[in-house]
N, C-alpha and C positions, 0 to 999 in steps of 0.2 A: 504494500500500500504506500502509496507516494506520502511525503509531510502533508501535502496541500489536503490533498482526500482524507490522510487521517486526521486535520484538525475538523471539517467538516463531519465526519464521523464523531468525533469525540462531543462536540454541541450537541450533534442530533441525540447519541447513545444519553446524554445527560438529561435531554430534555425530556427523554424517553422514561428515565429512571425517578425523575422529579413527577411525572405524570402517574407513574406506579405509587410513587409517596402520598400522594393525595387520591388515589383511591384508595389506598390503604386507611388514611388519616380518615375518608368518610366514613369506614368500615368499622372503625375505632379497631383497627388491627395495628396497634402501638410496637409490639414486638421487633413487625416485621422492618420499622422504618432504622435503627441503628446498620443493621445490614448494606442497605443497599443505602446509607449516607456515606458507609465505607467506599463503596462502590464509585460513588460520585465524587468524592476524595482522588481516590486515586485516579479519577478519568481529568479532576482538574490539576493535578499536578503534570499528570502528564502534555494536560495543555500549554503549563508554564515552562516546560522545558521545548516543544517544539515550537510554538507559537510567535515566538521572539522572530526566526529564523525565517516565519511562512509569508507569502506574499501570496492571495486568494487574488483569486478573478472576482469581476462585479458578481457573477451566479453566486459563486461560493460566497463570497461578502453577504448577498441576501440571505442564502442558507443559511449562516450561522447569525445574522439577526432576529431572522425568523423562529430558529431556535432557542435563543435568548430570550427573546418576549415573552416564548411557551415556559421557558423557566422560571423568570420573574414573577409569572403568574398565578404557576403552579405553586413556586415556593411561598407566594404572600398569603394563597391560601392554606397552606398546609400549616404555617403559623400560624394563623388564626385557629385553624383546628386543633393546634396543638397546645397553645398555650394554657386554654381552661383546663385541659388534663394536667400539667406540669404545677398548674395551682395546685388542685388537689393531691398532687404525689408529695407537692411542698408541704399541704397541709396534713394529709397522713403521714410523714415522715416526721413532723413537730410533734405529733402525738404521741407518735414513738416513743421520743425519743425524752416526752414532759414524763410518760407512765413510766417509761425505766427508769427516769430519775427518781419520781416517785418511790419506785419500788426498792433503789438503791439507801433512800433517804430513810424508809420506814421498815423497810423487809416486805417480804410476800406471805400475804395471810393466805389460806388455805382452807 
């Protein structure tokens, strides 16, 4: 695969995998999304190493704007979706973490 194709590629495959994130995020399938943020990780690092070097044609220049807007979009949504869940994991995780003290502070009745 030439540089030029693979940055084209590496947009689409991103825009492709952010588009997964938020059907996921509607599905409330929380699990699935550290996975395939990995995923995107490593498709934009590899962007920063060829990217520098690539000169696209007008097509490709579209393509990967095109792509871009599908990720920006995807991703505002998936924050959104995401963030009232991340509340509540903050606030289940206070609770925790007030009961252990609790239980540290008093003992555990039984």
């Amino acid at each position: 695969m030439s540089v030029n194709s693979e940055v084209v590629y590496c947009y689409d495959r991103l825009a492709s995998l952010t588009a997964r994130m938020l059907e996921l995020s509607r599905q409330e399938e929380w699990g699935e999304l550290p996975g395939i943020e990995t995923l995107c990780s490593a498709l934009v690092a590899r962007l920063k190493e060829i990217e520098p070097e690539t000169t696209l044609d007008s097509f490709q220049r579209d393509e990967v704007r095109r792509s871009l807007s599908r990720v920006r979009a995807d991703q505002e949504e998936v924050c959104r979706l995401v963030k009232p869940q991340l509340r509540i994991l903050l606030t289940s995780i206070a609770s925790l973490q007030h009961q252990d003290s609790l239980k540290k502070a008093y003992g555990t009745s039984h």
